[in-house]
C-alpha positions as CSV (number, residue, x, y, z in Angstrom):
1,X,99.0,92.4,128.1
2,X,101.0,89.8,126.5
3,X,98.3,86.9,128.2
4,X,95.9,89.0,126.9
5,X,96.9,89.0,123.2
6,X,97.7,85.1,123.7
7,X,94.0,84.5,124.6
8,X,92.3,87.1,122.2
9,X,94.7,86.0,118.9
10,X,94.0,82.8,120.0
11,X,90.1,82.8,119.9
12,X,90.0,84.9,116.8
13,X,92.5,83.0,114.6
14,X,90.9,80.1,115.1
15,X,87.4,81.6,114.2
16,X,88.9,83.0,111.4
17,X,90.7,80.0,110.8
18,X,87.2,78.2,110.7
19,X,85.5,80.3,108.3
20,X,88.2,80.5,105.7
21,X,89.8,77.1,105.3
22,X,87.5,75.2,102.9
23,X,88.2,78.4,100.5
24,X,91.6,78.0,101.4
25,X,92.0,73.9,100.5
26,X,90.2,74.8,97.2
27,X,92.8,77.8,96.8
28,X,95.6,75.4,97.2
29,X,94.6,73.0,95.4
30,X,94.0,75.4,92.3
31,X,97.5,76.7,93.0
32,X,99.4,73.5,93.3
33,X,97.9,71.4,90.4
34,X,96.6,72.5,86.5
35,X,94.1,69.9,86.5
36,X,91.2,72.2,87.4
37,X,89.0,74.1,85.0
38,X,88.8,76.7,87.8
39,X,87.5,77.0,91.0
40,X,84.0,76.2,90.9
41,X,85.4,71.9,89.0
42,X,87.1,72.1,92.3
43,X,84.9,72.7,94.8
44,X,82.7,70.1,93.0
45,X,85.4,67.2,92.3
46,X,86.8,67.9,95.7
47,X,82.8,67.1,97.1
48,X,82.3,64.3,95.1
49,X,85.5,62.6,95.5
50,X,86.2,63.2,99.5
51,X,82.5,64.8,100.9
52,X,82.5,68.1,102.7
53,X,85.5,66.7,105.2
54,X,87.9,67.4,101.8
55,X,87.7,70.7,102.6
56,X,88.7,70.3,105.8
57,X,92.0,68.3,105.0
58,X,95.0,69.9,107.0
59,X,93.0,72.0,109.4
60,X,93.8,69.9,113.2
61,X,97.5,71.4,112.9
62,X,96.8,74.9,112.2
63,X,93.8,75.4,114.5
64,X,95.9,74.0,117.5
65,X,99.1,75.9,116.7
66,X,97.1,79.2,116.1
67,X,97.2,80.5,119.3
68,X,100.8,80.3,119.5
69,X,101.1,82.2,115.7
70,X,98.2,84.6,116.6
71,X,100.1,85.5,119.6
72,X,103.3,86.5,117.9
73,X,101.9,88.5,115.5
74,X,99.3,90.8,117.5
75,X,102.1,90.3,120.0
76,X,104.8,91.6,117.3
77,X,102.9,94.2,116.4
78,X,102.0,95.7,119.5
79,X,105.7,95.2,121.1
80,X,107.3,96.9,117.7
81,X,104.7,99.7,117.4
82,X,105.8,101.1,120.9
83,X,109.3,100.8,120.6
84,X,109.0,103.0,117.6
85,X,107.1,105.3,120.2
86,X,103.3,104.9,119.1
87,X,100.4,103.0,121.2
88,X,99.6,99.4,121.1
89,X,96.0,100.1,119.2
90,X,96.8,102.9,116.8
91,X,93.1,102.9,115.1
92,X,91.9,104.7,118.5
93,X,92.4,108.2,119.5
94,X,93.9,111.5,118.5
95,X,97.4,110.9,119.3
96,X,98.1,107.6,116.2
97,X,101.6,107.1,115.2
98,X,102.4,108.0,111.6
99,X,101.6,105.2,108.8
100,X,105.1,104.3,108.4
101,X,105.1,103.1,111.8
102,X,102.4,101.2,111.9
103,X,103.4,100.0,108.5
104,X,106.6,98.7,110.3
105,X,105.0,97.3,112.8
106,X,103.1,95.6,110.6
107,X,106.1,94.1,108.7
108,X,108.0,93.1,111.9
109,X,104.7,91.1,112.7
110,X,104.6,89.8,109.5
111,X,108.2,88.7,109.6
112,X,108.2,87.1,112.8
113,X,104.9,85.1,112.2
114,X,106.4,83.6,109.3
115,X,109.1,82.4,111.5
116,X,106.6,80.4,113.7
117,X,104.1,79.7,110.6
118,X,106.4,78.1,108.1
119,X,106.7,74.2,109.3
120,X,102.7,74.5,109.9
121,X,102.0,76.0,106.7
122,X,104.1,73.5,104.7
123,X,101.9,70.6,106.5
124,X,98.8,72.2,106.2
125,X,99.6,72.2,102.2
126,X,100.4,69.0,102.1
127,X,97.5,67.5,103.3
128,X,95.3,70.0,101.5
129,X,96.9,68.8,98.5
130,X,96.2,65.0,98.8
131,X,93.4,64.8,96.8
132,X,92.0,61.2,97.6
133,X,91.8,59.1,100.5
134,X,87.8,59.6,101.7
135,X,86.7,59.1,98.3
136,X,83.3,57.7,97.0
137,X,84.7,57.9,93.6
138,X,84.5,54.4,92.7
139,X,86.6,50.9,93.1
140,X,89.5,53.1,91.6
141,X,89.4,55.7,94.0
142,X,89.1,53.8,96.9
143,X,92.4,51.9,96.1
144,X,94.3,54.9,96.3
145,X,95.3,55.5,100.3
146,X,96.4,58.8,101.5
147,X,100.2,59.5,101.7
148,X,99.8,60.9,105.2
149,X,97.5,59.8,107.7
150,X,97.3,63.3,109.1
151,X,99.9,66.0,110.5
152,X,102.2,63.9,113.1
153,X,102.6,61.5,110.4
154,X,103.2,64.2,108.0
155,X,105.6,65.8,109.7
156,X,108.0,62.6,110.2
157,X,107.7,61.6,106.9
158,X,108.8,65.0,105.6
159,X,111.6,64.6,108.7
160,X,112.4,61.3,107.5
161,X,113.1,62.0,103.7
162,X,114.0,65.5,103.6
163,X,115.5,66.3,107.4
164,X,114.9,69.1,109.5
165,X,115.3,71.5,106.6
166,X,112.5,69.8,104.9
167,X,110.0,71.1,107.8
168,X,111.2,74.9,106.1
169,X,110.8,74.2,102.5
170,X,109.1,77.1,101.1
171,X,110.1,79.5,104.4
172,X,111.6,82.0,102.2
173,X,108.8,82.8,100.1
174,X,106.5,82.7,103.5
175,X,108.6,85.8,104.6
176,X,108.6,87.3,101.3
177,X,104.9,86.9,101.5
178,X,104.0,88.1,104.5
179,X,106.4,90.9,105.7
180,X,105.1,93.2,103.2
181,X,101.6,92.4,103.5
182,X,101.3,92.4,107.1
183,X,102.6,95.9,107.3
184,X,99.9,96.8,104.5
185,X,97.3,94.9,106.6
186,X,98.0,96.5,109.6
187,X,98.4,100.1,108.0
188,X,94.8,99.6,106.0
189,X,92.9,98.1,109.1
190,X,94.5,101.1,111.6
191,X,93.1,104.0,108.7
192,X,90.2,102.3,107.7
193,X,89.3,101.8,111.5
194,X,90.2,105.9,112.4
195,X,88.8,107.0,109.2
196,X,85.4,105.4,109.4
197,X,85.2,106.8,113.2
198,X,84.1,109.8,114.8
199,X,87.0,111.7,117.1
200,X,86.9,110.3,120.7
201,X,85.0,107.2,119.9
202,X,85.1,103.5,120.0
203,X,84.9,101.7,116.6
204,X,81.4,99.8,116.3
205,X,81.0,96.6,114.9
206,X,80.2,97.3,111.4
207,X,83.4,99.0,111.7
208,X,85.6,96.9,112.2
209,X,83.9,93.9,110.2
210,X,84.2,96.4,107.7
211,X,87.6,97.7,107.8
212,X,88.9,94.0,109.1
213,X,87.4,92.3,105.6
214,X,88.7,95.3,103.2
215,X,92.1,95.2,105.0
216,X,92.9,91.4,104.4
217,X,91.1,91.4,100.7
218,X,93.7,94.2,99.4
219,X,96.6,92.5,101.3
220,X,96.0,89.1,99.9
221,X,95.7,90.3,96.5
222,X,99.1,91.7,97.0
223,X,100.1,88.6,98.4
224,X,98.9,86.1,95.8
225,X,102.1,86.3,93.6
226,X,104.1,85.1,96.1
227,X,101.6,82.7,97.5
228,X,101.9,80.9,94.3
229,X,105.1,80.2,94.5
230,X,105.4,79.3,98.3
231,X,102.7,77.0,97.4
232,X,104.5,75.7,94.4
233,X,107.9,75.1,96.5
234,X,105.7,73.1,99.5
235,X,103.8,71.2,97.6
236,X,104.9,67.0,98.0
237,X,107.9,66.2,95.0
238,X,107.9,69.9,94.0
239,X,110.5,70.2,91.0
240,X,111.6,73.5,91.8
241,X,114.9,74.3,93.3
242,X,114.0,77.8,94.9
243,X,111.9,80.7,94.5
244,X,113.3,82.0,91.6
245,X,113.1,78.8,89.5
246,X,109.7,78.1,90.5
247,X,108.6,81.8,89.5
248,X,110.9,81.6,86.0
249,X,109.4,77.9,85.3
250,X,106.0,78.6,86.3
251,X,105.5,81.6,84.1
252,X,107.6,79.8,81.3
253,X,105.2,76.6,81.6
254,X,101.8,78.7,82.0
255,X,102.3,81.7,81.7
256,X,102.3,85.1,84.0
257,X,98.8,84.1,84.8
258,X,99.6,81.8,86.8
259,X,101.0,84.1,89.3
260,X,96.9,85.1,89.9
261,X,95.5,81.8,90.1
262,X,93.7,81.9,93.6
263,X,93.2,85.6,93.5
264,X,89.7,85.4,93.5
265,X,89.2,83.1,96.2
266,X,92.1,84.5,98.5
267,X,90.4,88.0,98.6
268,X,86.8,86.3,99.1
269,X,88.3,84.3,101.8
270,X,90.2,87.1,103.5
271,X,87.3,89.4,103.8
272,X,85.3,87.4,106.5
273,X,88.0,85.7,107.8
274,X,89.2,89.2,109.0
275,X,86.7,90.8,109.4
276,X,85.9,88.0,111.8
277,X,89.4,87.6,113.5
278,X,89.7,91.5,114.1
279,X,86.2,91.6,115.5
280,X,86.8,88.5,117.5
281,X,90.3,90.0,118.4
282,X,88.8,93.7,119.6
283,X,86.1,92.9,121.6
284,X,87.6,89.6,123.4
285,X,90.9,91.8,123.9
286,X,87.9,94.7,125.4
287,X,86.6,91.9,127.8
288,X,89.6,90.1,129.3
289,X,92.0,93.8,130.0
């Protein structure tokens, strides 16, 4: 079973993973920097400035390590849900666990991806967040080289001038992030997934596209505040010295608004990236067991 989730997580992420990253550049971007007018001056500086591969920045790291962080979290999930006594798949069938079990299942999963996620999250946003480098922006654009030539190079520089703690800048906030809204993501996709099904059945498609997108939309936009500031603490010369200065600063400087910038396009994003891994992830886990 555990080859099985490997494979299927592996697949799906990185379909998932396709589909949502030029929302998620432009999300981080927004996040990171006040220079925007909002998303839309974004997407459009971003194209004129870099082409279509801006949006792209950062995605070779994650896509190659997401089989290894899609694995321990349906992994995670499915290990914790039957040590608290319920089945592997609790959206099937008449004999589900109770919420709160799947709800912490769902946070164990969360807690141990952000474990395996944070040195790949904190490279991915710092190469989302170079904004130059493939420029046709003029003679002044093109003078400007990247800081990092891509992740390898990324990752020793960070090495280099921070240390080994440098690769888990912003790891705390990760966890804070995604502990609580993995056990709501897993909880909403479960019910949505039994609700929308007749007894004895298999979901359909629609289904689960349906209750995969509605899942991660409400579990982003509970995640967003924290996302924020984990993207806030990751960013390159970040002036903050932990989560609670960059929240107090942040709201002091800009107000509590800024603890929603990115809400928009993080629950946009989430609904076909889920609905796409959890379709990907049910019917490639239906084929290969």
């Amino acid at each position: 079973m555990a080859g099985a989730d490997f494979v299927a997580g592996w697949i799906s992420g990185a379909l998932g993973l396709a589909v949502g990253h030029p929302m998620d550049t432009v999300k981080v971007r927004l996040q990171a920097r006040a220079g925007y007018r909002g998303a839309l001056d974004c997407v459009l500086r971003t194209y004129r400035e870099e082409t279509v591969l801006g949006f792209f920045k950062g995605m070779s790291f994650p896509l190659l390590s997401v089989a290894l962080v899609n694995a321990v979290m349906f992994g995670t999930y499915g290990t914790a849900l039957r040590c608290l006594g319920g089945p592997p798949r609790p959206d099937r069938g008449a004999s589900a666990p109770p919420a709160r079990r799947v709800l912490a299942a769902g946070c164990c999963a969360g807690l141990a991806q952000a474990v395996v996620l944070a040195p790949v999250d904190l490279i991915k946003v710092r190469l989302q967040s170079q904004t130059h480098g493939l420029g046709r922006g003029g003679p002044a654009e093109e003078t400007r080289a990247p800081r990092y030539r891509g992740p390898v190079h990324c990752a020793a520089c960070i090495l280099r001038e921070e240390g080994p703690r440098g690769l888990l800048r912003g790891a705390g906030a990760l966890a804070l992030r995604d502990t609580p809204t993995s056990g709501l993501y897993f909880l909403l996709y479960a019910s949505l997934s039994r609700g929308l099904t007749p007894s004895g059945q298999e979901p359909g498609a629609c289904t689960v596209l349906l209750a995969g997108g509605v899942a991660g939309s409400l579990s982003w936009a509970c995640a967003t505040p924290m996302d924020v500031v984990k993207v806030r603490l990751q960013a390159g010369g970040s002036p903050y010295r932990g989560i609670l200065h960059c929240a107090r600063l942040s709201a002091r400087q800009e107000g509590a608004r800024v603890f929603l910038r990115g809400l928009g396009l993080n629950c946009a994003r989430a609904f076909p990236v889920n609905a796409v891994t959890f379709f990907g992830y049910e019917n490639i886990l239906r084929i290969i067991t």
